[in-house]
DRENVOZA-502228 format. One record per residue (C-alpha): x, y, z; residue number from 1. Coordinates in Angstrom, 3 decimals. Layout:
BEGIN
          X          Y          Z   num
          X          Y          Z   NUM
...
This chain:
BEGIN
          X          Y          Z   num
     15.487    -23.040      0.018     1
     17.544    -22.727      2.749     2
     16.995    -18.776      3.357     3
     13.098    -19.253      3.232     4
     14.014    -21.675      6.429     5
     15.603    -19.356      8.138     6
     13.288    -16.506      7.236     7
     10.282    -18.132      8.702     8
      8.448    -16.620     11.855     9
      7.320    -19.079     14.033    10
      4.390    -17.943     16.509    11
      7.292    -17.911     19.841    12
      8.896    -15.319     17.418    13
      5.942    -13.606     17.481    14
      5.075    -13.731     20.983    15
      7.912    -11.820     21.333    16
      7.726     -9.191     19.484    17
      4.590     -8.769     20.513    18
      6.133     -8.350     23.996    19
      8.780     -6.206     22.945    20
      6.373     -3.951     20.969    21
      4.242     -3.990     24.536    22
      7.386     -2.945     26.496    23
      8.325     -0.138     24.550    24
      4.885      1.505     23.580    25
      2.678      0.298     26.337    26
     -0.638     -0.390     26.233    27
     -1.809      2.996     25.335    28
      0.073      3.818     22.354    29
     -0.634      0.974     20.388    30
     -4.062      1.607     19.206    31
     -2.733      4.938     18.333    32
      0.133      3.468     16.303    33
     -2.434      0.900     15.060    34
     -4.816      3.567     13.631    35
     -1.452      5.678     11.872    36
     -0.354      2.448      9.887    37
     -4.162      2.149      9.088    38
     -4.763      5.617      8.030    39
     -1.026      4.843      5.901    40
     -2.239      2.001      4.252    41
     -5.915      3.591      3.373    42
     -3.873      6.671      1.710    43
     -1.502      4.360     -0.261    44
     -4.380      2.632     -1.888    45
     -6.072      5.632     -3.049    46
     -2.869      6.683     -4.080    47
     -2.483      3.729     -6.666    48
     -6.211      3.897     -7.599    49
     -5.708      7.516     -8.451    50
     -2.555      7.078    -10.256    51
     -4.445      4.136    -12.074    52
     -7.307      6.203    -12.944    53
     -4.695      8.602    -14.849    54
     -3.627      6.255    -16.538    55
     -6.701      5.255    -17.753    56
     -7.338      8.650    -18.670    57
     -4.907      9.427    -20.933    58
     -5.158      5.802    -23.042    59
     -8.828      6.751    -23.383    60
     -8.205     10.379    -25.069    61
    -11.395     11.086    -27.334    62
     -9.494     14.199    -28.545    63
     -6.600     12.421    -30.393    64
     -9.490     10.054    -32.095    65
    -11.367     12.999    -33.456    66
     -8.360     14.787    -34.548    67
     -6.741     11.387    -36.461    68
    -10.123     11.048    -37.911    69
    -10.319     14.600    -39.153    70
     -6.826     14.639    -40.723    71
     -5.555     17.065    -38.721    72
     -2.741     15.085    -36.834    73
């Protein structure tokens, strides 16, 4: 209990790392950076959903049915 205590980010800690993250970017770079972690997370998700959809794929094999039902398998 006593680590979550410690580990909690109170909005002063914020406020400065917001600073911080002002002082060494600047203003301009930020969106940029902004729009990269975006673009990151967007490509991540599709990621999993594609590597879901495999999965799905290969559970849902109609081939294997037919050949169990034929006898051939």
């Amino acid at each position: 209990m006593e680590a979550f205590i410690t580990l909690a980010i109170g909005v002063w800690q914020i406020v400065v790392i917001v600073l911080l993250v002002l002082l060494l970017f600047g203003g301009r770079k930020i969106p940029e950076l902004m729009r990269g972690v975006g673009e990151g997370m967007k490509e991540f998700k599709k990621a999993t959903a594609d590597e879901s959809d495999d999965d799905i794929d290969v559970v849902d094999d109609t081939d294997d049915k037919k050949k169990i039902k034929d006898g051939k398998k």
